[in-house]
N, C-alpha and C positions, 0 to 999 in steps of 0.2 A: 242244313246246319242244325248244329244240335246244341241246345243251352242244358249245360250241364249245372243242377242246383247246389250238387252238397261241392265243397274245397275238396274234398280230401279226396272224389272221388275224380274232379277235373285234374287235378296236379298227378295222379297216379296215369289218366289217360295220356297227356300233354307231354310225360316223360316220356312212357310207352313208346309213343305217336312217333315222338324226334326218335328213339333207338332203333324203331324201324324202316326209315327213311331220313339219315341225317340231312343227306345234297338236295332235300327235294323240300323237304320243310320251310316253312314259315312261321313267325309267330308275331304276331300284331298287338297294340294297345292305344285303347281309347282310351281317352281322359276326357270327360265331359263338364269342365267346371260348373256351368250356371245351372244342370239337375242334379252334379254331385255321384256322377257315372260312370263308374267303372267296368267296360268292355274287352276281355280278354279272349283271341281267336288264336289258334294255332291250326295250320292245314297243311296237307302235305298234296295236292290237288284233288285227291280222291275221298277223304275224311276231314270232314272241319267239325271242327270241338269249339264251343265257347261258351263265355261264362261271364254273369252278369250280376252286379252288385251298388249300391247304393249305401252300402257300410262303409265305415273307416276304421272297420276290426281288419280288414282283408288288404290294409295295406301292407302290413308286416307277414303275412304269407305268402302275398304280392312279390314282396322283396327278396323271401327265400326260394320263390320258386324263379324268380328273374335270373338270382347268383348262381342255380343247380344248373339250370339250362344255359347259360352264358359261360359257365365252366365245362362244360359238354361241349357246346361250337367252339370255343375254344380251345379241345382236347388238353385240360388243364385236373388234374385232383385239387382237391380242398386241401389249403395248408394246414397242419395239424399247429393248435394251437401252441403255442411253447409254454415249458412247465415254469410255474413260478419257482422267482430265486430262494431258496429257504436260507442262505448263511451270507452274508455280509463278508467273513472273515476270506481270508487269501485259503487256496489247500495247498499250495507248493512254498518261494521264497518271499514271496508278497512285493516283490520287484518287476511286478504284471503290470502292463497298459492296459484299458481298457480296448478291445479289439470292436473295427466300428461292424456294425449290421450289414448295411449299406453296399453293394457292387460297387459302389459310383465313391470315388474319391472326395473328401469334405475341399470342397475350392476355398482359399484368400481371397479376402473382399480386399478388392483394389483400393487408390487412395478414392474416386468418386463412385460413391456409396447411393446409388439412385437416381431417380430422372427430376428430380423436382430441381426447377427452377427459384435465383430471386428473381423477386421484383424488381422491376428497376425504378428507381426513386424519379419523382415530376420533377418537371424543368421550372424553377422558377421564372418567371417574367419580369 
C-alpha cells in the first residue's frame, strides 16, 4: 500500500487505476470523525493507492474526484452547464408556454395535501 502525499498526483493515479481495470476496482472511504481523518484507498487487487489527510481543504477535491469517478462507473459524460438566458423578450409570436425541463410530468395535488394528522380534542368528564 502506498500513501500518496501530493492531491493532484493521487487523483491523476486513482483515474488512471479505474481506466485500466473498470470490473476489477474498488474504491473506499474512511471518515474518521473523532481525529478529523480522511482515508481515501482505491485498488484494483494488484495496486492499491491511498491517501491520507487531516485537512478540510481536501474536501472539495474530495467531492470532484468522487463526481469524476461515479460518472465513469456510471458510464455517464458531465452535463454541460446551460448557457445563461440573455433576453427576457419572446423571438417569434410571444404566445409561448413556458415548456417544463423536467421528463416527468408536474402531478395535481389531490384534495388531501399530506400526512399530518388532527388532534383529537379530550373527552371531558
Amino acid at each position: 500500500m502506498v500513501y500518496i502525499t501530493s492531491w493532484q498526483e493521487y487523483q491523476e493515479a486513482a483515474e488512471s487505476l479505474y481506466a485500466k481495470s473498470p470490473n476489477k476496482t474498488r474504491y473506499c472511504v474512511k471518515w474518521r470523525s473523532s481525529e478529523g481523518k480522511l482515508v481515501l484507498k482505491i485498488t484494483d487487487d494488484t495496486t492499491c493507492i491511498k491517501f491520507k489527510t487531516y485537512s478540510s481543504i481536501f474536501l472539495n477535491r474530495f467531492e470532484t474526484l468522487n463526481l469524476s469517478l461515479m460518472q465513469k462507473m456510471q458510464n455517464k459524460r458531465p452535463e454541460p452547464t446551460p448557457p445563461p438566458a440573455t433576453s427576457k423578450s419572446p423571438q417569434h409570436g410571444g404566445d409561448e408556454k413556458p415548456r417544463a425541463t423536467s421528463p416527468i410530468p408536474p402531478q395535481q395535488a389531490g384534495p388531501a395535501s399530506g400526512g399530518i394528522k388532527k388532534k383529537k380534542p379530550k373527552k371531558k368528564k
